[in-house]
Backbone bond lengths (Angstrom), bond angles and torsions (degrees), N, CA, C in turn:
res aa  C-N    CA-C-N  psi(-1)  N-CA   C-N-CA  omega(-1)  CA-C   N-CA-C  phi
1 X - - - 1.442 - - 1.534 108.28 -
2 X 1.181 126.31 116.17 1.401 130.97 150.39 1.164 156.08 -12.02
3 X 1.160 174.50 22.36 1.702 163.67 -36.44 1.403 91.09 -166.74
4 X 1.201 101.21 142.36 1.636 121.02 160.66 1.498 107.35 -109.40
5 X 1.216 122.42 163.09 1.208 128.24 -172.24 1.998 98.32 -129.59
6 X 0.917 120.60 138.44 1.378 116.03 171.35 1.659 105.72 -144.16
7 X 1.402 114.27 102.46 1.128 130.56 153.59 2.100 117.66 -21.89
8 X 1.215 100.97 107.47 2.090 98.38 -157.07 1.316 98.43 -128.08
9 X 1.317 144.63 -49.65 1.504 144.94 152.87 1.520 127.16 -101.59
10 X 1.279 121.45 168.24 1.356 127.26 155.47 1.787 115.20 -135.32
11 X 1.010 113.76 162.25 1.311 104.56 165.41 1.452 122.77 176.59
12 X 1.775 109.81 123.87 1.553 103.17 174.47 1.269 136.91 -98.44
13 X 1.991 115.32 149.10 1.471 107.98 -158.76 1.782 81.23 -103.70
14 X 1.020 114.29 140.83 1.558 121.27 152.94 1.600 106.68 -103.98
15 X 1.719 118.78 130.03 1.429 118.78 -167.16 1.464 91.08 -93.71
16 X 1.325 140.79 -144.72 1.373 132.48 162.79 1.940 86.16 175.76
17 X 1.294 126.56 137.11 1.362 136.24 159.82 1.526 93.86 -70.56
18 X 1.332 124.73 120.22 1.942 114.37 130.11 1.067 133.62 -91.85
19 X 1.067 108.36 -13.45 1.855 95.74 169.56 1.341 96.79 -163.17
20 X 1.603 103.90 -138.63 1.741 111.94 156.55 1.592 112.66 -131.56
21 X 1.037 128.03 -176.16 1.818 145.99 174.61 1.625 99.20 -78.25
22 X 1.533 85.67 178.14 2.021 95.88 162.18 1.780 101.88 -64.41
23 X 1.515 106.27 -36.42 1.429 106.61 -156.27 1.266 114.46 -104.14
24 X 1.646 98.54 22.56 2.050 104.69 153.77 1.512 90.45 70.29
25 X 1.858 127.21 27.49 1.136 118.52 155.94 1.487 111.76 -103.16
26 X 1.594 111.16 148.79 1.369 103.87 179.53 1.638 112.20 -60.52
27 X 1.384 93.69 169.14 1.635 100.47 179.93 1.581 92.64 -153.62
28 X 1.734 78.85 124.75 1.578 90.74 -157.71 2.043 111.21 -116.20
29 X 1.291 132.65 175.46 1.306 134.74 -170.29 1.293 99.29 -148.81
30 X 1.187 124.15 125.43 1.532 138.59 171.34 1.532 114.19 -112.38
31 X 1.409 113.25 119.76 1.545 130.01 168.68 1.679 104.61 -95.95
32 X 1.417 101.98 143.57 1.243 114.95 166.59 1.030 144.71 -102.59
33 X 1.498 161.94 79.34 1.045 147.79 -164.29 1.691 121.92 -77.80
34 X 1.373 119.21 120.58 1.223 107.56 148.06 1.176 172.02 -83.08
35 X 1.212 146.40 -136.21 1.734 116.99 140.21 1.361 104.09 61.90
36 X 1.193 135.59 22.46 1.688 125.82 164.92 1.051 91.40 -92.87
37 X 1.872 115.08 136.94 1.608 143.12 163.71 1.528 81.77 -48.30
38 X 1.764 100.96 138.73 1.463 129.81 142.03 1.376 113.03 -53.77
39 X 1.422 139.98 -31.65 1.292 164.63 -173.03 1.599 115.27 -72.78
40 X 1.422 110.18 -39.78 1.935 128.64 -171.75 1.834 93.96 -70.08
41 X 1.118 89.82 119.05 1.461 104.67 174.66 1.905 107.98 -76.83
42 X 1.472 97.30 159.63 1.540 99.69 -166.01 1.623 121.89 -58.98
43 X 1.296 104.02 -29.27 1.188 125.11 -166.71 1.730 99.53 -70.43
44 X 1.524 96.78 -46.37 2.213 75.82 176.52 1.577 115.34 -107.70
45 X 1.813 102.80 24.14 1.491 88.54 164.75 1.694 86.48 -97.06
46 X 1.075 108.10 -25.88 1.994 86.65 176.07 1.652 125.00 -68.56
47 X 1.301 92.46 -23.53 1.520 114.36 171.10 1.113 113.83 -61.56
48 X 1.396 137.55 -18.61 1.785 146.61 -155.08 1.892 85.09 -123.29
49 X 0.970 106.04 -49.57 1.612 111.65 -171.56 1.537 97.16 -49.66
50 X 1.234 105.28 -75.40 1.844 106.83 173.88 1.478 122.55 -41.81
51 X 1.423 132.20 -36.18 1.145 129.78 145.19 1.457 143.05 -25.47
52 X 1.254 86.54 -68.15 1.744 96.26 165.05 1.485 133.40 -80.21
53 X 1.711 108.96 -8.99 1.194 109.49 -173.42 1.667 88.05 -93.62
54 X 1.478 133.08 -6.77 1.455 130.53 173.40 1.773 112.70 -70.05
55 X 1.284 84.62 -11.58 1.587 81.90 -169.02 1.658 100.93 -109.72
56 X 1.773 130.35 7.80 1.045 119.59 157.93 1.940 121.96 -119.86
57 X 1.299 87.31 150.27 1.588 79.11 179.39 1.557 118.39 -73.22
58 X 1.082 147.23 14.13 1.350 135.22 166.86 1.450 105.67 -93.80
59 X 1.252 120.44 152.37 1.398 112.82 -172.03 2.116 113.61 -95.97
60 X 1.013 119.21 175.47 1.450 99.11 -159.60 1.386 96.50 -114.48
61 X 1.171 101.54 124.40 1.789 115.94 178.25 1.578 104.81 -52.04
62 X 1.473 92.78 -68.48 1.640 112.75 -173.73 1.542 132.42 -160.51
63 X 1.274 118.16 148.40 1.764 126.61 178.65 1.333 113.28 -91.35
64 X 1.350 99.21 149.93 1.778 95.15 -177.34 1.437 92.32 -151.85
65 X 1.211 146.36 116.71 1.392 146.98 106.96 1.170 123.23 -26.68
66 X 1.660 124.51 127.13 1.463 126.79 -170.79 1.548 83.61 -118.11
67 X 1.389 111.95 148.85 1.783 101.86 167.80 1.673 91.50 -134.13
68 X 1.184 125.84 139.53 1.495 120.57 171.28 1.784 104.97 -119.52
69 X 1.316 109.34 140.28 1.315 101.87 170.03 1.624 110.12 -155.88
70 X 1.693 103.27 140.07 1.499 143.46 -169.53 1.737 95.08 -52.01
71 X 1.133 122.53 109.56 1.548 138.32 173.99 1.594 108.18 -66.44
72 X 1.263 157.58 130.34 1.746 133.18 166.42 1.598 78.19 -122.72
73 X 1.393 91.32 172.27 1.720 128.78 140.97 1.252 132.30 -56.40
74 X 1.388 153.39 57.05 1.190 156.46 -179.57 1.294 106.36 -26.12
């Protein structure tokens, strides 16, 4: 049986370090963005990620692109 795949969300996590723990582990805060095209290739949602993390003072752990997509019945 067949499957279609249909591209249905996107979305980027920016991680960000704020400080550290008692135990000198980071301790970290994640913002989300939504509304990124299923379509935006990785390179300028990382490209937008670096942008905005220029404009905050915590430094950025890590990027994450979530992509979700709608399964059908062919």
């Amino acid at each position: 049986m067949a499957v279609n795949s249909l591209a249905d969300l996107s979305k980027m996590v920016i991680t960000s370090q704020v400080g550290l723990d008692a135990n000198n582990e980071p301790v970290l805060k994640a913002k989300t963005y939504n509304g990124v095209k299923p379509t935006a290739l990785d390179q300028d949602v990382f490209d937008v990620a670096q942008a905005i993390a220029s404009l905050q003072a915590n430094p950025v752990y890590r990027v994450e692109r979530i992509d979700r997509e709608e399964l059908t019945q062919a």
